[in-house]
C-alpha positions in Angstrom: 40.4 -25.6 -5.0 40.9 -22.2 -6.8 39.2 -21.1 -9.6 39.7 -18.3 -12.3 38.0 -14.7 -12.8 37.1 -14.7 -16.5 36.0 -11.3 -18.3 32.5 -10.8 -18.9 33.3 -10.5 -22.5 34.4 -13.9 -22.1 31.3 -15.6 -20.1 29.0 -13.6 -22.9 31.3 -15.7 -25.6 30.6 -19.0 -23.6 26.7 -17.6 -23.1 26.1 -17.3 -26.7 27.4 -20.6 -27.6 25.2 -22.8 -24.5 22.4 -20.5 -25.8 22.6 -21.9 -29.4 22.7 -25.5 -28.0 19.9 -24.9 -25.6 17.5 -23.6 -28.6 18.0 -26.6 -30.4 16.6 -28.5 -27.4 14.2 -26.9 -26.5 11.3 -27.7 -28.2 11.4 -31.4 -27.1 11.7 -30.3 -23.9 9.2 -27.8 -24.2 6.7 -30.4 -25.7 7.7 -33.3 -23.0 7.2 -31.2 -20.1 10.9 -33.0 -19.3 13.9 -30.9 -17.2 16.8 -30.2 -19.1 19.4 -32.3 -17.4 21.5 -32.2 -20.9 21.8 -28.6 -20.8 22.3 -28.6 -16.9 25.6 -30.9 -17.8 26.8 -28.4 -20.2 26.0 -25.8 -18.2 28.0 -27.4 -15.2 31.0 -28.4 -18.0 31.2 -24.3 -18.9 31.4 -23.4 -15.4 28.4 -21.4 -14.9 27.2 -23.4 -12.4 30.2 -21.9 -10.4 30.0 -18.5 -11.9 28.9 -16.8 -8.4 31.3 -18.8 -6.6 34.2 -16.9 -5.5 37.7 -17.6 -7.9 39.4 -18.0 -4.6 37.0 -21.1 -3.2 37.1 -22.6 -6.9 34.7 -20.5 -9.3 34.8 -17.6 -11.1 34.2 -15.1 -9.2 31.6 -13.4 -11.1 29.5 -10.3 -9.4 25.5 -9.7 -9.9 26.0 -7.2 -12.6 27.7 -10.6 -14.7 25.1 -12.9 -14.2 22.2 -10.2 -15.2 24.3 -10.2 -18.7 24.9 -14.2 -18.7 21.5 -15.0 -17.9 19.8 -12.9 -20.4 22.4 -14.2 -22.6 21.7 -17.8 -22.4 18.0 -17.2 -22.1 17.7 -16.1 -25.7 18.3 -19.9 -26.0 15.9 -21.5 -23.9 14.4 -19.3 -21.1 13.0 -22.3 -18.8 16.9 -24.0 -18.7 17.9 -20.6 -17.7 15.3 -19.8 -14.9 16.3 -23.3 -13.3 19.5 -22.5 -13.3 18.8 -18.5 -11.9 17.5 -20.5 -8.7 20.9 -21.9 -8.0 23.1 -19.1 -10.0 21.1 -16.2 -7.3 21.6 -17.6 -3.8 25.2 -18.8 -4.5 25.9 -15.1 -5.2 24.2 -14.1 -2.5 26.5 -16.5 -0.3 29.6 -15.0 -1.6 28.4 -11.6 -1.6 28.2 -12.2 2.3 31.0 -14.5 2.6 32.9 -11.6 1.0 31.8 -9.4 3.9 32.1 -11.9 6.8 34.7 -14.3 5.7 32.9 -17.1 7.6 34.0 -20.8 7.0 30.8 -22.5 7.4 29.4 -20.2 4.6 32.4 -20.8 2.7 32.0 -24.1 2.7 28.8 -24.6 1.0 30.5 -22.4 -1.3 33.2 -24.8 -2.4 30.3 -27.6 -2.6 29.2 -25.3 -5.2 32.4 -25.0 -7.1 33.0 -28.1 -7.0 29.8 -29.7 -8.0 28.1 -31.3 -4.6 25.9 -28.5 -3.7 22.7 -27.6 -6.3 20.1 -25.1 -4.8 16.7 -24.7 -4.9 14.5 -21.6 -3.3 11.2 -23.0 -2.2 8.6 -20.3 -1.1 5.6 -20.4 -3.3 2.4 -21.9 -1.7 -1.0 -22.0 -2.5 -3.3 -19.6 -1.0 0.5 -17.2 0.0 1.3 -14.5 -1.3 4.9 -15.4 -2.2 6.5 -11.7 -0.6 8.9 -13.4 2.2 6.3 -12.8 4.8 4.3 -15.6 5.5 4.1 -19.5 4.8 1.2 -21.8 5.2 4.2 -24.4 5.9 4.4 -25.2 9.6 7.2 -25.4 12.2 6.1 -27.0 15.3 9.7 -26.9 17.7 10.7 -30.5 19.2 14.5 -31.0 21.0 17.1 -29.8 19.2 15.1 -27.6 16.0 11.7 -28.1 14.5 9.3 -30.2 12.9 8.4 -28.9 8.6 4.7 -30.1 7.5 3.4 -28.3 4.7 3.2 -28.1 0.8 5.3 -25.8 -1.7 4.3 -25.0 -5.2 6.3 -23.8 -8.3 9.3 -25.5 -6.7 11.2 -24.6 -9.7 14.9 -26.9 -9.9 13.4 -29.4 -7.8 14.6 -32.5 -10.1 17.5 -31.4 -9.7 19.0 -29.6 -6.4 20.5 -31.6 -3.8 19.6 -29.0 -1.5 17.5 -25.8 -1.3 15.9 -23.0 1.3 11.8 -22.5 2.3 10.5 -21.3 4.5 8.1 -21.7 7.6 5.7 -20.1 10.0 6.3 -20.6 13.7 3.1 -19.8 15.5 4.5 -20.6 19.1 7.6 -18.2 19.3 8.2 -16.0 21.7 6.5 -12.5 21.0 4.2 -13.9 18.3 4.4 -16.1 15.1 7.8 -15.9 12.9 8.8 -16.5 9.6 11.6 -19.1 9.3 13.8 -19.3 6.8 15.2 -23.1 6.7 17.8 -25.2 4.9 17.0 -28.8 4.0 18.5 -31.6 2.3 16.3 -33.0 -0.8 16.6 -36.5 0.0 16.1 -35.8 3.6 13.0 -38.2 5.3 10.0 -36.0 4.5 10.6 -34.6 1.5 8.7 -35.6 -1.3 8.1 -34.2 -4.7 4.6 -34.5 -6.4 4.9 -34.6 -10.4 1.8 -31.5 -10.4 3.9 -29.7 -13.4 1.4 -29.4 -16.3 1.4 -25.7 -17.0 1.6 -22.9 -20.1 4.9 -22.3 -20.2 8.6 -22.7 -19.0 7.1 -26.2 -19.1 10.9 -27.7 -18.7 11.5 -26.0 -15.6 9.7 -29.3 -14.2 8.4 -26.6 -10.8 6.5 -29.7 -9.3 5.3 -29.4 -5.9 7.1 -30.1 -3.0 5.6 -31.9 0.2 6.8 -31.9 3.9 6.1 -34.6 6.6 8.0 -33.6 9.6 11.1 -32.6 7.8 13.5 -32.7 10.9 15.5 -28.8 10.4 18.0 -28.6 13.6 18.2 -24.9 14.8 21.5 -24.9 13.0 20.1 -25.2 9.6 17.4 -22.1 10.4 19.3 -19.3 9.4 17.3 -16.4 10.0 13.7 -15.7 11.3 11.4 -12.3 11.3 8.2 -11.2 12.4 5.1 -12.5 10.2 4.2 -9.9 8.4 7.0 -8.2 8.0 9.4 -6.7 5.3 12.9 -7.9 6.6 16.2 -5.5 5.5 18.5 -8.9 5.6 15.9 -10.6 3.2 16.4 -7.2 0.8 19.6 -7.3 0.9 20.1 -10.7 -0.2 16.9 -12.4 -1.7 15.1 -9.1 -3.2 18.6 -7.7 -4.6 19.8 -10.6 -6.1 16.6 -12.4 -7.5 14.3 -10.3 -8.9 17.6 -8.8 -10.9 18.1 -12.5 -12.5 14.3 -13.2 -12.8 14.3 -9.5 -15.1 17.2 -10.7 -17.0 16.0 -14.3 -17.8 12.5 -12.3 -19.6 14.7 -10.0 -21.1 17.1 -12.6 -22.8 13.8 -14.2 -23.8 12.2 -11.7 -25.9 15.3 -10.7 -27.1 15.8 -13.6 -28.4 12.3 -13.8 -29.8 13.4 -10.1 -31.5 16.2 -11.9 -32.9 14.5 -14.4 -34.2 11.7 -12.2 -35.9 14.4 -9.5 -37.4 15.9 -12.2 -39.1 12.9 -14.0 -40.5 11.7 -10.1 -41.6 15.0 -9.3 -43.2 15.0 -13.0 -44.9 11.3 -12.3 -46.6 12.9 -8.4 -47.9 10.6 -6.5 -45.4 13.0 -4.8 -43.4 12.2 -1.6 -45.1 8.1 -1.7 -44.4 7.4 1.3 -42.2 5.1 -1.2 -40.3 7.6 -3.5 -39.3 10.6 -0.9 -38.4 7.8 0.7 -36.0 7.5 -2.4 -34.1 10.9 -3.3 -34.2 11.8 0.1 -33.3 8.8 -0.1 -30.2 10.2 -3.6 -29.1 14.3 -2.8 -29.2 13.3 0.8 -27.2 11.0 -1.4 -25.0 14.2 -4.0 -24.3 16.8 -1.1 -23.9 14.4 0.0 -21.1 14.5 -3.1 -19.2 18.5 -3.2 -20.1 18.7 0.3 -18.0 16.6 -0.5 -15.2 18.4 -3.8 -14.7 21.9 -2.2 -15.0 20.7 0.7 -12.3 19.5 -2.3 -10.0 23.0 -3.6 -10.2 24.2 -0.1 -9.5 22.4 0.6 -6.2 23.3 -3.2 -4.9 26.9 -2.6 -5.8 26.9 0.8 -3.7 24.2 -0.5 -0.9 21.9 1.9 -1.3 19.5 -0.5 -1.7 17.7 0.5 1.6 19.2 3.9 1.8 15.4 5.3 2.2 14.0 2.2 4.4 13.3 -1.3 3.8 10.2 -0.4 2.4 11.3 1.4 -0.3 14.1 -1.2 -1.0 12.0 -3.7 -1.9 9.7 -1.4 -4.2 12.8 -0.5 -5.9 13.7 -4.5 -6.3 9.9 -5.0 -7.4 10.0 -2.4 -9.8 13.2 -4.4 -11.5 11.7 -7.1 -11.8 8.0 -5.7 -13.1 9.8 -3.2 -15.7 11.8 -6.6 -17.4 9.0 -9.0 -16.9 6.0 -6.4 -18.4 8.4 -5.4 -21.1 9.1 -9.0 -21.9 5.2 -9.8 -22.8 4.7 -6.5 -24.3 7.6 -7.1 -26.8 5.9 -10.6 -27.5 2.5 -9.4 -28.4 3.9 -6.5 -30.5 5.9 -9.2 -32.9 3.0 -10.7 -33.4 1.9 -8.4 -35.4 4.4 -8.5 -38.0 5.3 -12.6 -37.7 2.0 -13.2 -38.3 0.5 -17.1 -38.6 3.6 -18.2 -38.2 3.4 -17.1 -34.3 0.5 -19.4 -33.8 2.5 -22.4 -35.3 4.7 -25.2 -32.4 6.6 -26.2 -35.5 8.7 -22.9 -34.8 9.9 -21.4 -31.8 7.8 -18.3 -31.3 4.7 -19.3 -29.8 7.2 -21.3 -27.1 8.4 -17.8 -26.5 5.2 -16.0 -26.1 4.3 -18.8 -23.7 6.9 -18.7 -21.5 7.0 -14.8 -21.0 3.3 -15.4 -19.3 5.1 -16.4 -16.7 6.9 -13.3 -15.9 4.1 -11.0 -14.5 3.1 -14.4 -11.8 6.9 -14.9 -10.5 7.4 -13.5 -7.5 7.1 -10.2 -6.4 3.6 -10.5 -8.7 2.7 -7.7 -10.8 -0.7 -6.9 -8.9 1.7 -7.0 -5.4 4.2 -5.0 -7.3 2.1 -2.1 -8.1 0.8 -1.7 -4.8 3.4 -1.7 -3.2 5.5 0.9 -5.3 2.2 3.1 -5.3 1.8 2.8 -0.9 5.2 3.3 -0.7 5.6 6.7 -3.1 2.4 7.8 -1.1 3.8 7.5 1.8 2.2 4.6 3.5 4.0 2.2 5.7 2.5 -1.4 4.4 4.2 -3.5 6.9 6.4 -3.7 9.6 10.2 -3.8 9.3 12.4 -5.0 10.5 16.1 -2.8 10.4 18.7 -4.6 11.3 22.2 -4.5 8.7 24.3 -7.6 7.2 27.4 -7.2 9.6 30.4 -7.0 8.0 32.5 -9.2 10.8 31.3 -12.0 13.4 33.8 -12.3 16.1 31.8 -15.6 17.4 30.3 -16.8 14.2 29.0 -20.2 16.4 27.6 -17.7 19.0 24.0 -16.1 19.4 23.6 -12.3 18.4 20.6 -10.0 19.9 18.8 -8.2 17.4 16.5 -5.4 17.5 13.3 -5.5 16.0 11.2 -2.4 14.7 7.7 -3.1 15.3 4.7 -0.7 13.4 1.9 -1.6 15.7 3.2 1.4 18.3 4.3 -1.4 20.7 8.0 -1.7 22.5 10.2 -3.4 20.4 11.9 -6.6 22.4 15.1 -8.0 21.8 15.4 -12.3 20.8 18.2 -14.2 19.5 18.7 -13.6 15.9 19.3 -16.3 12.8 22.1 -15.6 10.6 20.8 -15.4 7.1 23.9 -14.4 5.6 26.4 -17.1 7.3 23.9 -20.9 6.4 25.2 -23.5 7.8 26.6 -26.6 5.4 24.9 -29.8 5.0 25.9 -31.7 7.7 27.8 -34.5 6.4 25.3 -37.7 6.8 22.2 -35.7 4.5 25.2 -35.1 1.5 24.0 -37.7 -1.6 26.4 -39.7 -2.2 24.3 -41.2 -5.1 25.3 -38.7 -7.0 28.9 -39.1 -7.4 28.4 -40.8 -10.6 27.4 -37.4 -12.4 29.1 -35.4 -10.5 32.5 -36.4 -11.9 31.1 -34.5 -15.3 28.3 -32.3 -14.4 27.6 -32.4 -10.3 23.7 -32.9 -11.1 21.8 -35.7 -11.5 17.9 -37.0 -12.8 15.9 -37.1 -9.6 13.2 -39.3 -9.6 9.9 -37.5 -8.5 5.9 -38.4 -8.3 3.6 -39.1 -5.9 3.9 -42.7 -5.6 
């Protein structure tokens, strides 16, 4: 299956007509609480669903720096369609961003389920009580023959009613050298797995982020693709989860209150007060405050594009993804409260799409990396304080034996030896093995490769 590079001019033209769709739904959705399987479909018919999958394994082949502009495109629409879809859109660029460097089969595999429709992801990592930084997990992995055993709770498990598969991760408390963090692949309708209908919040209320529950959710060591010390910042996890999703996370907050800027311009120019000096100063505040984010995003791209991501330590990397991601989502609520004052009642009204807006911007400062976490962080870090361990160790750009065992060094902070252990391979995950693919879904997948999952807790 091959698919074909299109010009970003051209996903921008396909963006801007999904995003004039999506805002027409959106309010039932928004008022249902009920995920947007009719804009997935469309989404999925456009391609975008494929847009980080490379043109060469069947999609179109579409680099980080595209799907900022797409997804802030689209979100101007309907932000919570958009964020679902950012959870698949990020790590299938991730993949090919990797599979681009390595060239490995298993890796390019999942990437042709994506292409092709099979394969929707989900990221699950929040949990209550966590701090959601790619440290730590509440979620246990006890080991038994062959991989380990998964009991544990996720929250916020955004695309859930929808993925056929997705990542979490796990804390091993029995590995050699003290606990690790593992970072797992499972099937959604593996034996275990059970989503709890919990979703009942302010906003991006059609994002459906139920919880997600684990009950000895068999992973075989295969399927855990990378582990680091508890604790720890991780360079692999900067270079692919940090770069790539806190980027698209920015970019879905800015499409949102640009579309709310949109949407408030017009209704000013409509009533003949585009020429108050009131209204051009918060216009002029809100476009300067969105052409901020706009930069910072496009500088993000820049570094990942060039790897100098961690050219000043891992640390430092992941302040600099932070600070993406806090610029876009802090501007975004900024921008919403400012209209306010010149939409007036009409904010405070569900029968237009405003107050929807406002709402679902709240959530920007809570996604992860938080705004409180941010902050300190970026402020330890331009003091010069270490806040964690890290651990060093670069994406290779060849595996000789991708089915073999690599050492790894690990770079401790506590002043002890580091020690060598068998390393994961985050940026080669194994496919699906072929008895946990759903082949209840084929009946969608012919049109739009997703399908209604039934969740709840009964």
């Amino acid at each position: 299956m091959t698919g074909t590079s299109i010009r970003r001019d051209e996903l921008l033209a396909i963006a801007d007509g999904l995003a004039a769709t999506f805002a027409e739904r959106a309010a039932a959705h928004d008022r249902d609480a009920t995920f947007p399987f009719d804009n997935y479909a469309d989404l999925a018919d456009a391609g975008i669903l494929r847009l980080t999958v490379p043109a060469e394994l069947g999609g179109l082949g579409a680099g980080l720096g595209d799907v900022v502009a797409v997804l802030e495109r689209l979100a101007t629409g309907d932000g919570a369609t958009v964020l679902a879809a950012a959870m698949h859109i990020s790590p299938v660029g991730q993949w090919a961003a990797v599979w681009r460097r390595t060239g490995d089969e298993r890796l390019a595999d999942m990437l042709r389920r994506a292409a092709d429709g099979s394969l929707v992801w989900a990221a699950l990592t929040a949990e209550a009580g966590v701090r959601n930084t790619m440290t730590d997990a509440r979620t246990s992995a006890t080991r038994v023959k062959g991989g380990f055993l998964l009991n544990g709770r996720k929250t916020f498990a955004t695309n859930s009613a929808v993925a056929t598969d997705f990542s979490t991760t796990a804390r091993h408390d029995d590995a050699d050298g003290g606990p690790r963090l593992l970072l797992c692949q499972v099937s959604m309708r593996q034996d275990g797995v059970q989503v709890h209908a919990t979703w009942n919040a302010l906003g991006m209320r059609a994002t459906r982020s139920d919880d997600v529950e684990f009950r000895d959710v068999f992973v075989p060591d295969e399927r855990v693709v990378h582990s680091l010390p508890v604790g720890s910042l991780d360079r692999r996890v900067l270079e692919t989860v940090w770069a790539w999703a806190m980027p698209c996370f920015g970019a879905v907050y800015t499409g949102i209150a640009a579309g709310a800027l949109d949407w408030t311009v017009a209704r000013l120019v409509r009533s003949g007060r585009a020429e108050d000096p009131v209204v051009q100063d918060v216009v002029g505040e809100c476009r300067i405050q969105l052409e901020t984010s706009r930069a910072v995003l496009a500088r993000h791209v820049a570094d990942v594009e060039a790897g100098r991501l961690a050219e000043h330590g891992v640390q430092a990397g992941v302040a600099r993804c932070a600070t993406t991601k806090y610029v876009a989502a802090t501007n975004a609520t900024q921008v919403l409260a400012r209209l306010v004052d010149v939409v007036g009642g009409p904010a405070y009204t569900r029968d237009l799409p405003f107050e929807r807006m406002w709402r679902d911007v709240q959530a920007g400062p809570i996604m992860p990396m938080g705004n409180l976490a941010a902050r300190r962080l970026v402020g330890a870090d331009t003091l010069g304080i270490a806040t964690r361990p890290s651990t060093a160790e670069r994406l290779p750009r060849h595996h000789a034996e991708p089915h073999g065992r690599e050492r790894r060094r690990v770079v401790r902070g506590d002043g002890r030896q580091p020690h060598e252990r068998p390393a994961g391979v985050l940026e080669e995950p194994h496919p699906v093995p072929e008895q946990h693919r759903d082949h209840r879904h084929q009946h969608l997948v012919e049109r739009t490769g997703v399908e209604a999952r039934a969740g709840g807790d009964g």
